[in-house]
Each structure stands twice: as C-alpha cells, then as structure tokens.
N, CA, C and O atoms as a Tripos MOL2 file, in Angstrom:
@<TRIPOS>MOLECULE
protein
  284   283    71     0     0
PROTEIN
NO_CHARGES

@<TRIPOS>ATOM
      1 N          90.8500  116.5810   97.2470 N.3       1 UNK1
      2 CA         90.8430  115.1480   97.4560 C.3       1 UNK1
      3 C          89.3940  114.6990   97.6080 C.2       1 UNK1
      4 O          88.6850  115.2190   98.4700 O.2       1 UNK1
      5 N          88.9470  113.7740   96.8180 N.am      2 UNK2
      6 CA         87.3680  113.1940   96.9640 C.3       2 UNK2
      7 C          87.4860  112.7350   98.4430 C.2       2 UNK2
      8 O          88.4600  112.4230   99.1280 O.2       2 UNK2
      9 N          85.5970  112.8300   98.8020 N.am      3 UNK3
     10 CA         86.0030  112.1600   99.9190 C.3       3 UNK3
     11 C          84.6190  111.8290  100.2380 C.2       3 UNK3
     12 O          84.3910  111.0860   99.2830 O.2       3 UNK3
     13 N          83.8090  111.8490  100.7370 N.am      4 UNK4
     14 CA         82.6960  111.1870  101.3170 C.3       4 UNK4
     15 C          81.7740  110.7920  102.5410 C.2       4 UNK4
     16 O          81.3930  111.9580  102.4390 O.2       4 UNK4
     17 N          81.3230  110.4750  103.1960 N.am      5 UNK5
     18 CA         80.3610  110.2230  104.4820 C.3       5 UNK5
     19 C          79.2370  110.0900  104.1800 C.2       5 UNK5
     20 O          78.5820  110.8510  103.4680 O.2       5 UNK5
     21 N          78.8290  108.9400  104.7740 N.am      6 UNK6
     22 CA         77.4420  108.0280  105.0480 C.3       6 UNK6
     23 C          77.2690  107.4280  106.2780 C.2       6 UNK6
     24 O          78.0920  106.7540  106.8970 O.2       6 UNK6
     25 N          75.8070  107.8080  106.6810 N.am      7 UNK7
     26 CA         75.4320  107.2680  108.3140 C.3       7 UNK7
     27 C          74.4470  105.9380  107.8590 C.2       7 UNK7
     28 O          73.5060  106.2170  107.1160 O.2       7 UNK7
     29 N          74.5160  105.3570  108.0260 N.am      8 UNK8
     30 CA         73.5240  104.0350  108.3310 C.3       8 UNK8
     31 C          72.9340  103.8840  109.6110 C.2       8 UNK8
     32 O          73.8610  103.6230  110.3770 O.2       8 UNK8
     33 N          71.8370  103.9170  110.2460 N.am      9 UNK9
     34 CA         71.3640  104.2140  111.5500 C.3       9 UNK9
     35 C          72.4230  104.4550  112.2130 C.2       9 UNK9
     36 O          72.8810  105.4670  111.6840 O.2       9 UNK9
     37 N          73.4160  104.0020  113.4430 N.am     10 UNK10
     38 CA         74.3120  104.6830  114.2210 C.3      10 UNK10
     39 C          76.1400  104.2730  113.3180 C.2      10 UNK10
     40 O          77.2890  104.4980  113.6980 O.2      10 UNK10
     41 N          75.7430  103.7980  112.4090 N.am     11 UNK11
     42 CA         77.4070  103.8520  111.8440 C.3      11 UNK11
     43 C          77.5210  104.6360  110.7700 C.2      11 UNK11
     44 O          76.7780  104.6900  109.7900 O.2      11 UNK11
     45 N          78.7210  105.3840  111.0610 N.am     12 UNK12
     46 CA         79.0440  106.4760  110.4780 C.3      12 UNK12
     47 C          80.5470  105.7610  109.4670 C.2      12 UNK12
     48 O          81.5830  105.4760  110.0680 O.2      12 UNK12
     49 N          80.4300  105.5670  107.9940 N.am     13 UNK13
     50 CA         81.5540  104.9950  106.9230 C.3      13 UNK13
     51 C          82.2730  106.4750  106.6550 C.2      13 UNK13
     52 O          81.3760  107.3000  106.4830 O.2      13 UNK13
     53 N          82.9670  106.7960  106.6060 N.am     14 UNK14
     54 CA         84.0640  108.2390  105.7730 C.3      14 UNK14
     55 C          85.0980  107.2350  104.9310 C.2      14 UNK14
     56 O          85.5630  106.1250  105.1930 O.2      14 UNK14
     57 N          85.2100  107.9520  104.0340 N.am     15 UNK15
     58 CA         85.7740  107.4270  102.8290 C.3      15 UNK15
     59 C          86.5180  108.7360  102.0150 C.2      15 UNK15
     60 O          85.9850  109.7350  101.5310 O.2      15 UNK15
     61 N          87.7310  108.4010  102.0480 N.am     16 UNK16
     62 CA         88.9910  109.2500  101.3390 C.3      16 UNK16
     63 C          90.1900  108.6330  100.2140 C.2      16 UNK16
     64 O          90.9520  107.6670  100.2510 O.2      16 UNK16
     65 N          89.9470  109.6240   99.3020 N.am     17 UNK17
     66 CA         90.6870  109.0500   98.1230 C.3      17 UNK17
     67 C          90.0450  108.5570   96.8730 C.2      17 UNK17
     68 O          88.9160  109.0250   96.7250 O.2      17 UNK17
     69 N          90.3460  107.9340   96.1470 N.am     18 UNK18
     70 CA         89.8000  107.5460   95.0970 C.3      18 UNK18
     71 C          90.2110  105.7210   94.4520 C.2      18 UNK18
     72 O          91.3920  105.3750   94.4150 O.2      18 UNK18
     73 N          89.1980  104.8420   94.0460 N.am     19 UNK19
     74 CA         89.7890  103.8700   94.3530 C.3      19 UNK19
     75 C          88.7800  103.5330   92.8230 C.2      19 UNK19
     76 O          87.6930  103.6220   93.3940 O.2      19 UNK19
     77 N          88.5640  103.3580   91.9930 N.am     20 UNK20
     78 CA         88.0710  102.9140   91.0030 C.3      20 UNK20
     79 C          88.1770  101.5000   90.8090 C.2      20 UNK20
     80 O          87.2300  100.7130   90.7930 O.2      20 UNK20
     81 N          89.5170  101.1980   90.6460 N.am     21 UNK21
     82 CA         90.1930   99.9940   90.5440 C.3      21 UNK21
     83 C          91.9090   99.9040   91.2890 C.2      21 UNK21
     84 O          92.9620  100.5400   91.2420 O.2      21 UNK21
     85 N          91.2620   98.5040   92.0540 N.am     22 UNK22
     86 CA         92.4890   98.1100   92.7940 C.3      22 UNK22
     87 C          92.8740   96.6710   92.7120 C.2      22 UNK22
     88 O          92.1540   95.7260   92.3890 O.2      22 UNK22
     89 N          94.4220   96.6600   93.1380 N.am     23 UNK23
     90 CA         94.7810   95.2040   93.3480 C.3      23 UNK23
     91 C          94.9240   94.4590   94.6500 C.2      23 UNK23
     92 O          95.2170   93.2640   94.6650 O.2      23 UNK23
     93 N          94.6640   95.3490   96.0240 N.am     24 UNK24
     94 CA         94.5610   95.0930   97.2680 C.3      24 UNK24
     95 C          93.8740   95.8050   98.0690 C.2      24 UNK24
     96 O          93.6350   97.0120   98.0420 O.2      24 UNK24
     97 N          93.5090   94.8560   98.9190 N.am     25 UNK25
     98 CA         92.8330   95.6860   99.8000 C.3      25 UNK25
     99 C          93.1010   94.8300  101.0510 C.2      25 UNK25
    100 O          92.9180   93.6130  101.0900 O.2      25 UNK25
    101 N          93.6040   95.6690  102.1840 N.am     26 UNK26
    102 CA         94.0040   95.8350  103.1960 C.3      26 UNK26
    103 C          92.6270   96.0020  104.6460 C.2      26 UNK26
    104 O          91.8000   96.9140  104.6230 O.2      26 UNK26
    105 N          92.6610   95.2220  105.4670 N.am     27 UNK27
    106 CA         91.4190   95.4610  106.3020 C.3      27 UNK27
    107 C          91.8460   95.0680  107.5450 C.2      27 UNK27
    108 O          91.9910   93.9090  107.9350 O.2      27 UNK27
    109 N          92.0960   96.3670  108.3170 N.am     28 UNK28
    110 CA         91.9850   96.4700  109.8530 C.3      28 UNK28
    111 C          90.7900   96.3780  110.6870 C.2      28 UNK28
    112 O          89.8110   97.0840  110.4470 O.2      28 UNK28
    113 N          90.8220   95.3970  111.8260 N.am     29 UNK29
    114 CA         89.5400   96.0020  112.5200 C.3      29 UNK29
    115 C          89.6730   95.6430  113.4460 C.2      29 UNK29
    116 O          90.7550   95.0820  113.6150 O.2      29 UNK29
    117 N          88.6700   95.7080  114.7130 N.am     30 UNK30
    118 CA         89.0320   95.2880  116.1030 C.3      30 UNK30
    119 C          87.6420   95.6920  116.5910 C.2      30 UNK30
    120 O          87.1170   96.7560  116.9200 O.2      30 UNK30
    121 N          87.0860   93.8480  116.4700 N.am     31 UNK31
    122 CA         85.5770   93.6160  116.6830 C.3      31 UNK31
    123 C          85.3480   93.6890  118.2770 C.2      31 UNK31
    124 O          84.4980   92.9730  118.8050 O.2      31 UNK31
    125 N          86.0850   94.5190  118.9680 N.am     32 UNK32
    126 CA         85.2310   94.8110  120.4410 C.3      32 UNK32
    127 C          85.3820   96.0990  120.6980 C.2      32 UNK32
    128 O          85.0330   96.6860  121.7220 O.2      32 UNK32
    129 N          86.1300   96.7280  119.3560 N.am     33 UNK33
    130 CA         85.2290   98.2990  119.0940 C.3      33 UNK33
    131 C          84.6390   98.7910  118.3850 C.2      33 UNK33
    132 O          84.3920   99.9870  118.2330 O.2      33 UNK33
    133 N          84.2560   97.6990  117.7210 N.am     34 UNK34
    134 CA         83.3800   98.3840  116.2640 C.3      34 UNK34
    135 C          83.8670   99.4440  115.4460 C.2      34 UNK34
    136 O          83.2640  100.4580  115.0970 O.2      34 UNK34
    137 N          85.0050   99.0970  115.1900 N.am     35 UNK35
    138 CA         85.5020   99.7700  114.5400 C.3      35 UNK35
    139 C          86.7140   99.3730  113.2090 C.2      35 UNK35
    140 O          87.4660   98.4260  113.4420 O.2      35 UNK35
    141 N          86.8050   99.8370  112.3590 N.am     36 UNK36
    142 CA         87.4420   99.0240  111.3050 C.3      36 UNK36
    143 C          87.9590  100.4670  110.1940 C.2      36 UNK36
    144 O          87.5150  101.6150  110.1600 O.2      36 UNK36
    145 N          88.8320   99.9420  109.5450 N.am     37 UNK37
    146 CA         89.8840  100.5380  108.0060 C.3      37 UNK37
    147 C          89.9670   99.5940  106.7390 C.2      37 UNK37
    148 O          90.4280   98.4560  106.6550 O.2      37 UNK37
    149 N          89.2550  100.5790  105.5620 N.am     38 UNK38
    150 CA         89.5610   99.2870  104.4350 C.3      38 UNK38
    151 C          90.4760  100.5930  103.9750 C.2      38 UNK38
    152 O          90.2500  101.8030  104.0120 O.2      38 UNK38
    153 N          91.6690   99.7670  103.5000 N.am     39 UNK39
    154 CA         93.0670  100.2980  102.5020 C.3      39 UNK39
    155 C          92.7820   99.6080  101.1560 C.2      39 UNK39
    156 O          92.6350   98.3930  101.0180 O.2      39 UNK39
    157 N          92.7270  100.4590  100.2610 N.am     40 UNK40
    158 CA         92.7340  100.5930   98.7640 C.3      40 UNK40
    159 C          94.1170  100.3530   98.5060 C.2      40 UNK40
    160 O          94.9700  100.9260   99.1840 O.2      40 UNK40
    161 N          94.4880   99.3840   97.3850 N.am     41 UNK41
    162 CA         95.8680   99.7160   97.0150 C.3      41 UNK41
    163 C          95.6550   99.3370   95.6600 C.2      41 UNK41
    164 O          94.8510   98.4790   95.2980 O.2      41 UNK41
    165 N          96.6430  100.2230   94.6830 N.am     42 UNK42
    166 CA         97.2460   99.9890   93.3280 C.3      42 UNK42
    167 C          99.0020   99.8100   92.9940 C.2      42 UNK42
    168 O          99.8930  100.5770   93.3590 O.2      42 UNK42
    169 N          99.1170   98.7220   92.3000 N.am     43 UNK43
    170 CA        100.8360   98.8020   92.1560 C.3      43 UNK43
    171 C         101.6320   99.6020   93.1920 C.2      43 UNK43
    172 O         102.3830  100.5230   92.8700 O.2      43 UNK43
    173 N         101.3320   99.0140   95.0410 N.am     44 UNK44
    174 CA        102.0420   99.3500   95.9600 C.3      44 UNK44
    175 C         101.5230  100.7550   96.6510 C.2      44 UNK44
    176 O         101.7760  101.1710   97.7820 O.2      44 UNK44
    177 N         100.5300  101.4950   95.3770 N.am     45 UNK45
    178 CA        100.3910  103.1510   96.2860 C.3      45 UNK45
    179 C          99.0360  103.1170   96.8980 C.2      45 UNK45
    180 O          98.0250  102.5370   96.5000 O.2      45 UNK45
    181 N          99.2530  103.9610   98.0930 N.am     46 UNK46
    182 CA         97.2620  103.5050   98.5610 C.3      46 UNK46
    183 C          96.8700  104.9120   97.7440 C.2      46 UNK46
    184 O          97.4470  105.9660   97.4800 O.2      46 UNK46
    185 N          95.3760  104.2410   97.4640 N.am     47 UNK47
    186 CA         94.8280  105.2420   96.6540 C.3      47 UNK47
    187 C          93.4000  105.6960   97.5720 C.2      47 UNK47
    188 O          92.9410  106.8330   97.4540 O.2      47 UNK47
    189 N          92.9600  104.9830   98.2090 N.am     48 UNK48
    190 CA         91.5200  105.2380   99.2470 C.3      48 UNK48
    191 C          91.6670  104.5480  100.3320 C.2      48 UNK48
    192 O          92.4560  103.6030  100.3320 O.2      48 UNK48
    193 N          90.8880  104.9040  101.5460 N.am     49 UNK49
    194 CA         90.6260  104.8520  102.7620 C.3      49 UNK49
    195 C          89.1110  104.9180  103.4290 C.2      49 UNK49
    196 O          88.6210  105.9990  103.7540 O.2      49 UNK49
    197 N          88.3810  103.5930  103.6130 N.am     50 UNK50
    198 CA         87.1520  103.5100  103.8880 C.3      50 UNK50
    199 C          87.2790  103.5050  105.5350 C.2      50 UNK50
    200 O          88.2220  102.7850  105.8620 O.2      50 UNK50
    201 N          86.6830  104.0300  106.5410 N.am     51 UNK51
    202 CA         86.8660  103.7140  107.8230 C.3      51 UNK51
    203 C          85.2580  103.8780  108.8280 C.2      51 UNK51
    204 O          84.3360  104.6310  108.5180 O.2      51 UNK51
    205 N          85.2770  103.2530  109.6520 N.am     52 UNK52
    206 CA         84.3120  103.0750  110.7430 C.3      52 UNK52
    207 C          84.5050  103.4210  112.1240 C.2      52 UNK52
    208 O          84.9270  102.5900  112.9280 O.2      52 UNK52
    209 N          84.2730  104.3870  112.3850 N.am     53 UNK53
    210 CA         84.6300  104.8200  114.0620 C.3      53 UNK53
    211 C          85.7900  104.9690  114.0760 C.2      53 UNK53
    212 O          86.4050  104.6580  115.0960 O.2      53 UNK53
    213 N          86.6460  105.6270  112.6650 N.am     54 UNK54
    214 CA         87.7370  105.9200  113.1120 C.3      54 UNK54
    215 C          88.5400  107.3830  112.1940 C.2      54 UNK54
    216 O          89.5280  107.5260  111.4730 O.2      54 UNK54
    217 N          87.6030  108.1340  112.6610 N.am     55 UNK55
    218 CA         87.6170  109.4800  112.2480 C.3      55 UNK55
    219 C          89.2040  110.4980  112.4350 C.2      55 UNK55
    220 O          89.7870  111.3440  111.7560 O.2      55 UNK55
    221 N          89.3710  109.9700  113.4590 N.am     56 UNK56
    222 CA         91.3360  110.6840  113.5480 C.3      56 UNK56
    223 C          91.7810  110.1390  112.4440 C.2      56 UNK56
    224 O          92.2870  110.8300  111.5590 O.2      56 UNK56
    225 N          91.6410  108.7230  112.3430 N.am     57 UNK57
    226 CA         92.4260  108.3110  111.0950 C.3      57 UNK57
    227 C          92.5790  108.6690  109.8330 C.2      57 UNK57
    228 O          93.5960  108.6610  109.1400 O.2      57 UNK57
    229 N          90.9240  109.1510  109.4520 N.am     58 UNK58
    230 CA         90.4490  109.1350  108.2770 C.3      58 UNK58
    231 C          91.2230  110.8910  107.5330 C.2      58 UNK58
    232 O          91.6920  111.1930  106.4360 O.2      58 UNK58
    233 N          90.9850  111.6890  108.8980 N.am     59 UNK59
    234 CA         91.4120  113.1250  108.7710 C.3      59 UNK59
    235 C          93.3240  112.9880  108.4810 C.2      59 UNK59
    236 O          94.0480  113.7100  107.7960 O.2      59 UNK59
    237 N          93.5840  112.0600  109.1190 N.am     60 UNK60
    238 CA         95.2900  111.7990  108.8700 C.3      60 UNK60
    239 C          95.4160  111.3660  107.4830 C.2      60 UNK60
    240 O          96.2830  111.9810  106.8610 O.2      60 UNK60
    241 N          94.7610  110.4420  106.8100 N.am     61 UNK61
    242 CA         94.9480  109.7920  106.0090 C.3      61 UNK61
    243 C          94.6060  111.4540  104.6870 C.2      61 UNK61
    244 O          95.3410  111.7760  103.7540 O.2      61 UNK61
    245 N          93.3660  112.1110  105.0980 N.am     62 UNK62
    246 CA         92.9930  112.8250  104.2550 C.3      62 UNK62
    247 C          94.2140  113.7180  103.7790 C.2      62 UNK62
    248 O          94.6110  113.8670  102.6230 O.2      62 UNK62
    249 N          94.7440  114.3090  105.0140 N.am     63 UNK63
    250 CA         95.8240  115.1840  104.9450 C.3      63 UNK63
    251 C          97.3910  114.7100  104.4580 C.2      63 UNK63
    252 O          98.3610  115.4500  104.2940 O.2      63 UNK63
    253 N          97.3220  113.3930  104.3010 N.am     64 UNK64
    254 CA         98.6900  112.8570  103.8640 C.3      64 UNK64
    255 C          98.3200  112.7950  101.9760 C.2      64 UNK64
    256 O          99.0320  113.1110  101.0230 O.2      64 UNK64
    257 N          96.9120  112.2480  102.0370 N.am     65 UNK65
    258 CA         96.7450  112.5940  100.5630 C.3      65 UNK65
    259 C          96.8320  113.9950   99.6790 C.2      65 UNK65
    260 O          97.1490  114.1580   98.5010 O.2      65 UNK65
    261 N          96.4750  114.8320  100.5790 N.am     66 UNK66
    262 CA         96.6470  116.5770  100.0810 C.3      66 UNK66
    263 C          98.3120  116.6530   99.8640 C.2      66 UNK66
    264 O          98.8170  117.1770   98.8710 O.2      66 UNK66
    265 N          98.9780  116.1230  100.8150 N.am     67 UNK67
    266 CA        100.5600  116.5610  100.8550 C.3      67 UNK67
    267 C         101.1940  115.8590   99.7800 C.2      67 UNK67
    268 O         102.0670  116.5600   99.2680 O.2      67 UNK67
    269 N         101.0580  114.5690   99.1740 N.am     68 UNK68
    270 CA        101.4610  113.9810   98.1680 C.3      68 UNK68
    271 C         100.8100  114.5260   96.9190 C.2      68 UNK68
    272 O         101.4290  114.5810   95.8570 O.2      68 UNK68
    273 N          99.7580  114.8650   97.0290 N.am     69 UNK69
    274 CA         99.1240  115.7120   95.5820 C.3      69 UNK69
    275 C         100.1550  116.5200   95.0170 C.2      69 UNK69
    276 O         100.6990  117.2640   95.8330 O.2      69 UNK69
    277 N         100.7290  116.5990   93.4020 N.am     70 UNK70
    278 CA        101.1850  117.6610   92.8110 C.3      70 UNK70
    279 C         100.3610  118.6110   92.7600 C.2      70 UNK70
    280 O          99.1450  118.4210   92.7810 O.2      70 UNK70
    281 N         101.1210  120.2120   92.6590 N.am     71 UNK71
    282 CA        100.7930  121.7970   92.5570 C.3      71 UNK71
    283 C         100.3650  122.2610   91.8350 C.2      71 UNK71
    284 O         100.1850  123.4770   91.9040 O.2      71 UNK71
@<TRIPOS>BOND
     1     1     2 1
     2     2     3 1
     3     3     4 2
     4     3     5 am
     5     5     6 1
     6     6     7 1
     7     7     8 2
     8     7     9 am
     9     9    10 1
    10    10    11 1
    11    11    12 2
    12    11    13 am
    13    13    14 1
    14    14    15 1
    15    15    16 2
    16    15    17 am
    17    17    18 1
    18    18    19 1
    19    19    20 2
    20    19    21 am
    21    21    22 1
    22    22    23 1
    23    23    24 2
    24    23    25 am
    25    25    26 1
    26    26    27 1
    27    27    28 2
    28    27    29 am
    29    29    30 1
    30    30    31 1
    31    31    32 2
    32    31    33 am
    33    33    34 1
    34    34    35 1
    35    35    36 2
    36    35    37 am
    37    37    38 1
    38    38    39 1
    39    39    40 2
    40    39    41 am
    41    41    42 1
    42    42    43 1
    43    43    44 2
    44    43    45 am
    45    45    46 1
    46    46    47 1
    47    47    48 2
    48    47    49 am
    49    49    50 1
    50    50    51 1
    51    51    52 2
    52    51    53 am
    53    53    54 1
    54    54    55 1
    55    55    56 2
    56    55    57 am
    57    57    58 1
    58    58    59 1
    59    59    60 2
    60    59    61 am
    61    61    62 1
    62    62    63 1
    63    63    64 2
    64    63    65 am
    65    65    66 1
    66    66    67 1
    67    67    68 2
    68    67    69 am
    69    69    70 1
    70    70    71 1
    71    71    72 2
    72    71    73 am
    73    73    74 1
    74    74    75 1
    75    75    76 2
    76    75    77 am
    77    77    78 1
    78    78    79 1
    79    79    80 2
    80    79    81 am
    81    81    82 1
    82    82    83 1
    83    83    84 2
    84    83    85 am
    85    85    86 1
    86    86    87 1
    87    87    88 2
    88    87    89 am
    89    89    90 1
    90    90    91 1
    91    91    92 2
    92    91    93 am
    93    93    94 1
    94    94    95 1
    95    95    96 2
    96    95    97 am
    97    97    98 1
    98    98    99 1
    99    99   100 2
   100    99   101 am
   101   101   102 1
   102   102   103 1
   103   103   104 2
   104   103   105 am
   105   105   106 1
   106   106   107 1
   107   107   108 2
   108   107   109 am
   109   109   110 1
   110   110   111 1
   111   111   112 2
   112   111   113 am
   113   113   114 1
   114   114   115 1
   115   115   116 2
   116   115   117 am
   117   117   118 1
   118   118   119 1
   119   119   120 2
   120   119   121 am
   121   121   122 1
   122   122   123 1
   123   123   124 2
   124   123   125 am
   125   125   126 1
   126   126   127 1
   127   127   128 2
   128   127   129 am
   129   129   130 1
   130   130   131 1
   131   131   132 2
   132   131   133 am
   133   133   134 1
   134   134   135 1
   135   135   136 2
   136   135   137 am
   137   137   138 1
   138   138   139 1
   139   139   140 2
   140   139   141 am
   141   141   142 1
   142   142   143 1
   143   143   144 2
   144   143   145 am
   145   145   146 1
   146   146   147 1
   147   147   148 2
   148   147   149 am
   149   149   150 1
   150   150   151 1
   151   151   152 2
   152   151   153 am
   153   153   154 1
   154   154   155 1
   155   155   156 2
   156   155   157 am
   157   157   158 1
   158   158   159 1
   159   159   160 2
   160   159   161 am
   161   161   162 1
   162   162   163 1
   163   163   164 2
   164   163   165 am
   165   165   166 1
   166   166   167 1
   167   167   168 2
   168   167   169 am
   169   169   170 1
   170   170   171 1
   171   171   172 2
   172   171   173 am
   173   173   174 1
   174   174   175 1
   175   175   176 2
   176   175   177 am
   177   177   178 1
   178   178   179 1
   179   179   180 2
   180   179   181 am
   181   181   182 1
   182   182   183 1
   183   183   184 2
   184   183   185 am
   185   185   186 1
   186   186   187 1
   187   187   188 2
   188   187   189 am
   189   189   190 1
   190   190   191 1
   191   191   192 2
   192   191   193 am
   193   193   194 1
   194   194   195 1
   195   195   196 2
   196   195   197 am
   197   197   198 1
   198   198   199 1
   199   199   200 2
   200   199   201 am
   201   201   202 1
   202   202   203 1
   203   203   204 2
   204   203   205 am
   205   205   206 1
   206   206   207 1
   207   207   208 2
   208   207   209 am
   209   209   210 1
   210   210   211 1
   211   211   212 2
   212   211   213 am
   213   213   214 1
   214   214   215 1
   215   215   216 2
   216   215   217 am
   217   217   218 1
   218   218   219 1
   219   219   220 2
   220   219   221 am
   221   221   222 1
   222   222   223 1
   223   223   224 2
   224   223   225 am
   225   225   226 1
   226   226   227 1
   227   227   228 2
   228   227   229 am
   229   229   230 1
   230   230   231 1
   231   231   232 2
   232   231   233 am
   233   233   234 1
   234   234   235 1
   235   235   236 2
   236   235   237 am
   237   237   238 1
   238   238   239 1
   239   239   240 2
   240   239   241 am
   241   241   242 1
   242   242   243 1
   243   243   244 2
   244   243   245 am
   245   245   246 1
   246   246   247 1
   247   247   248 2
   248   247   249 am
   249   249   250 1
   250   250   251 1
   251   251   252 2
   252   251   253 am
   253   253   254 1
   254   254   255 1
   255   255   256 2
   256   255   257 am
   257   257   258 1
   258   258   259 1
   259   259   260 2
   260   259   261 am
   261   261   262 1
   262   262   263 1
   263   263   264 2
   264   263   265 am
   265   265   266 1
   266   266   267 1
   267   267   268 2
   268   267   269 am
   269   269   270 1
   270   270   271 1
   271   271   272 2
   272   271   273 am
   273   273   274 1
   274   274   275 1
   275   275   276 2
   276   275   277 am
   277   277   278 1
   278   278   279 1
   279   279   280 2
   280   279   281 am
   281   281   282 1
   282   282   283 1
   283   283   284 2
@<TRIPOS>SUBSTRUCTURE
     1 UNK1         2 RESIDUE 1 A UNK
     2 UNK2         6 RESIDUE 1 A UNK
     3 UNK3        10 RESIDUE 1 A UNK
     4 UNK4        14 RESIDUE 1 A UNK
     5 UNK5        18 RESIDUE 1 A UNK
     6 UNK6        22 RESIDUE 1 A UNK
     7 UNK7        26 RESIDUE 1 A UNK
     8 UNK8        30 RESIDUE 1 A UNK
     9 UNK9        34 RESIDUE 1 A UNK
    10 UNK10       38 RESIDUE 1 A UNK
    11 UNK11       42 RESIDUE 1 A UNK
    12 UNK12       46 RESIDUE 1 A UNK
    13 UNK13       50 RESIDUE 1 A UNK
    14 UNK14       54 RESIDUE 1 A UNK
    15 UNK15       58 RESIDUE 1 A UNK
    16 UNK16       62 RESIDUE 1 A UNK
    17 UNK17       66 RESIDUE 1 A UNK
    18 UNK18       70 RESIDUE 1 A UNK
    19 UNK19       74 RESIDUE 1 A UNK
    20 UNK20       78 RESIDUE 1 A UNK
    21 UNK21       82 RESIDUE 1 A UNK
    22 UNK22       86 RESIDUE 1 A UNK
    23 UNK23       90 RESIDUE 1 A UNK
    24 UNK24       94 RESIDUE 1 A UNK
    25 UNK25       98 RESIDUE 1 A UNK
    26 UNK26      102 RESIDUE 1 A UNK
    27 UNK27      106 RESIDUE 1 A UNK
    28 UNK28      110 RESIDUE 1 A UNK
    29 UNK29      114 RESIDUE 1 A UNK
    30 UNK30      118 RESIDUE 1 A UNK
    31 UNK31      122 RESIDUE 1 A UNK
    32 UNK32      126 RESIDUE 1 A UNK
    33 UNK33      130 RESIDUE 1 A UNK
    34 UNK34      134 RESIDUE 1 A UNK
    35 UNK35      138 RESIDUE 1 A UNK
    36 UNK36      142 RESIDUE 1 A UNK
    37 UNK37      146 RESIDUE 1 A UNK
    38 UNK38      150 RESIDUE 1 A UNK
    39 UNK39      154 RESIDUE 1 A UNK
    40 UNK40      158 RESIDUE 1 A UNK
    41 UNK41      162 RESIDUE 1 A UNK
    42 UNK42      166 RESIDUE 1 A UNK
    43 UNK43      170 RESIDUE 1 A UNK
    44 UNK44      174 RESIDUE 1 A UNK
    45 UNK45      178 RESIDUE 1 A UNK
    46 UNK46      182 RESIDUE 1 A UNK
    47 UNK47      186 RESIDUE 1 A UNK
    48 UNK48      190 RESIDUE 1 A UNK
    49 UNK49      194 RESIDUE 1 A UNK
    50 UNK50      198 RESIDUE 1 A UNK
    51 UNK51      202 RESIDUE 1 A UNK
    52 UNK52      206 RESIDUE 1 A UNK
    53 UNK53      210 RESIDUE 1 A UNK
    54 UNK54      214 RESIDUE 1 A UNK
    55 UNK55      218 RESIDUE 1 A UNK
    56 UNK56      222 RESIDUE 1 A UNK
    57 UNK57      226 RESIDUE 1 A UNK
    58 UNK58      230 RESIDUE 1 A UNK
    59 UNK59      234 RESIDUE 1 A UNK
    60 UNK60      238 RESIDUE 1 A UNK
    61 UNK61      242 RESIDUE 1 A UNK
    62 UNK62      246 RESIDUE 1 A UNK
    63 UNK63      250 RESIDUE 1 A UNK
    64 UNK64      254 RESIDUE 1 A UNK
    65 UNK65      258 RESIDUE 1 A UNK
    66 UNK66      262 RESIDUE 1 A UNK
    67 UNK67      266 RESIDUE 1 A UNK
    68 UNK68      270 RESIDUE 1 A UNK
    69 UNK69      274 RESIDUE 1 A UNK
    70 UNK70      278 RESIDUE 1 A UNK
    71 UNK71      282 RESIDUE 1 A UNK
C-alpha cells in the first residue's frame, strides 16, 4: 500500500492510499487539537487518507487498506 510522511517544522502529514483522481473529499478536524483527516473518495470507495496528529488513525486506515487488497 503507498504511503508517505512529511514533517513541516512541528507538523507531521502521513498519507495512505492512493488518490490520483477523486470525486470527494471528506475533511475532519477539530481546531483545538490541531489535528485533522482528509478522505479521498472515488464512486463511493475511499481510496487515500491524508492525516495530522492523527497517527492511530492513519495505521488503522493503513491496515484496512492491506485487508481489502486482492492476493
């Protein structure tokens, strides 16, 4: 599964999945923790996961993408 990390002085972006082209995008955040989720979507399936200070997530999200991958 592609995946990614970049620090910008103290913010740390992780990025999972693959998103070339999409028709939604989905954005969680909660500005008194600095912290935030962009959701990639195509025709209903998420295809990537950009996140900020939210590293459990990003590792959940990673591992749900491995399990849907064909063998």
């Amino acid at each position: 599964m592609p995946f990614f990390w970049s620090q910008h002085c103290d913010t740390v972006i992780d990025y999972v999945g693959d998103a070339e082209q999409w028709d939604r995008l989905d954005i969680d955040r909660d500005p008194a923790a600095h912290d935030c989720a962009a959701t990639y979507w195509r025709n209903g399936k998420r295809l990537a996961v950009a996140t900020v200070g939210r590293d459990l997530d990003n590792l959940r999200t990673e591992l749900a993408f491995e399990q849907e991958a064909p063998a």
